[in-house]
C-alpha positions, 0 to 999 in steps of 0.5 A, a space after each residue: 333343773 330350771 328349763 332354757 327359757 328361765 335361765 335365759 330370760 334371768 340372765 337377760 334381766 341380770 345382764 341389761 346394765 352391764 351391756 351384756 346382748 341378748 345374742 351372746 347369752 343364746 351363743 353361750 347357751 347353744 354352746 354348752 348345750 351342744 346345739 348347732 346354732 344360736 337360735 337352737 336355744 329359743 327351739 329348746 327353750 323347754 329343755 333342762 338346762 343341764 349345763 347350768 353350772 358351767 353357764 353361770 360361771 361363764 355369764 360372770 364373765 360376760 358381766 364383767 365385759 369379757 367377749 363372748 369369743 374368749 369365753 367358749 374359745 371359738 369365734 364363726 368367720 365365713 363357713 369356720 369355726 376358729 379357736 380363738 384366745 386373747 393371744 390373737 383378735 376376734 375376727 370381725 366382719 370387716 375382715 370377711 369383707 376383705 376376703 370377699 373383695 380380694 375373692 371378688 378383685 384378684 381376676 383384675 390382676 390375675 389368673 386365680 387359677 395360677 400357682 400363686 404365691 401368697 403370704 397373710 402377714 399379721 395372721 393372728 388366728 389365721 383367718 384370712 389365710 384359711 379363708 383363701 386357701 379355701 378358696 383357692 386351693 392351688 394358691 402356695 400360701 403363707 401366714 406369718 406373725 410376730 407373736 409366737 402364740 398367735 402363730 400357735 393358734 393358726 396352726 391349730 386352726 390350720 390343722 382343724 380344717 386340714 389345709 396346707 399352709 407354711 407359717 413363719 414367726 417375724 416382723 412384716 416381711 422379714 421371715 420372707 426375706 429370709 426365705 428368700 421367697 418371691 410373693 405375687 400377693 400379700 395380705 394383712 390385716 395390721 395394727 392400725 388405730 391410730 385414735 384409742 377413744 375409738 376402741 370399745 372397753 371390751 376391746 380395750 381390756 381384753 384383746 391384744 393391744 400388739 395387735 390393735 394400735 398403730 404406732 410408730 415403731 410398729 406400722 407394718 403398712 410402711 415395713 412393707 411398702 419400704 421392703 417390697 421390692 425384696 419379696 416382688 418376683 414380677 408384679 405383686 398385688 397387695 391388700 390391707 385392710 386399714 383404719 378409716 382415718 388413714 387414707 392420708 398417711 397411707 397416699 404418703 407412704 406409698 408416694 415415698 417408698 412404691 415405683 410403678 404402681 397404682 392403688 384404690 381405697 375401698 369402702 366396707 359395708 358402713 361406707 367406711 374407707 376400709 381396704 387398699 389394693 396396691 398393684 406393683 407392675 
């Protein structure tokens, strides 16, 4: 049986042509091996690798551009561990920002110690709305999609970390409407690339493309601003996460649909216009 250090180190020299990364193949490693970290593996680089079967199978899969995520199922967003499968899109760090910002921004409009009614629209593998139900437990949270599998994967991670969260299959805000709910926050992370030469192949070939592409008949930013008024009981804060190239087209939807209202574009960590906060008075 070869030892860690010798697998690894082929699979580096295997894998250097066809982009595979140094960090997905101690991810793999750690993963079969069972050891709690990625860089447990460089710490058990004497070990046995036992696994060596299931790791050449799922290294195949990363030569062919498959994204680590997919293969072990699992993708790390803040403190969880998310099951994940090409039904929904890997969670990315930008996300975690946008939780960051909304956890950093909500005492500008409210008590976050209220009751208050928040619905994450576009879920996918629930990220967002597991990370702020952590965060803020009294918060009656809601999480909503319009791919059936994708709502699936939510509940299992909802399930996993034992929080309460109501989910709704549908479009934006329709499954709310229907409800009949009344919301003080909404949160998405939509569609919203516009340029597709923008998009990595691994990307391209593998995750969700409903989930990725903002298109005309499927722009969720204006299916909210054109609805809101439906959902808003008082004020209503609202926090997407965007493209970097839509800050224009955004001003414009909101000029055309929102009353009473003020707004700001964020920058994430590359100084990359990323996030709108919109406050509905």
């Amino acid at each position: 049986m070869p030892k860690i250090w010798e697998v690894y180190g082929n699979a580096i020299n295997k894998g250097k042509d066809h982009g595979v990364l140094s960090a997905d193949l101690r991810l793999l490693i750690a993963y079969d091996m069972g050891y709690e970290l990625p860089i447990d593996t460089l710490y058990h680089k004497d070990d046995e690798m036992t696994q060596l079967e299931l790791f050449e199978k799922q290294f195949e899969r990363l030569m062919n551009n498959e994204p680590v995520e997919y293969i072990i199922n699992e993708a790390k967003f803040l403190e969880y561990k998310l099951y994940v499968d090409p039904n929904v899109l890997i969670p990315r760090m930008e996300t975690q920002e946008l939780v960051a910002n909304i956890t950093e921004r909500i005492m500008d409009y409210y008590d976050p110690r209220n009751y208050l009614v928040c619905a994450d629209i576009g879920t996918g593998s629930g990220a967002i709305a597991l990370a702020l139900k952590g965060n803020f437990r009294n918060w009656l949270m809601s999480a909503s999609d319009v791919s059936k599998p994708a709502l699936e994967i939510a509940k299992k991670n909802f399930d996993k970390y034992g929080v309460s969260i109501n989910t709704f299959e549908g479009k934006s805000l329709d499954p709310y409407i229907e409800a009949n709910m009344n919301l003080d926050i909404i949160v998405s992370n939509p569609p919203y690339i516009r340029n597709r030469d923008d998009v990595q192949s691994s990307v391209r070939d593998y995750e969700p493309a409903s989930a990725l592409y903002l298109e005309d008949d499927n722009n969720v930013y204006e299916d909210i601003f054109k609805n809101y008024e439906k959902v808003k009981k008082g004020t209503l804060l609202m926090c997407f996460e965007i493209g970097y190239d839509l800050e224009d087209e955004l001003k414009a939807l909101m000029a055309k649909y929102l009353k009473n209202y003020e707004f700001e574009f964020v920058k994430d960590l590359n100084d990359m216009t990323r996030f709108l906060f919109v406050f509905c008075k």
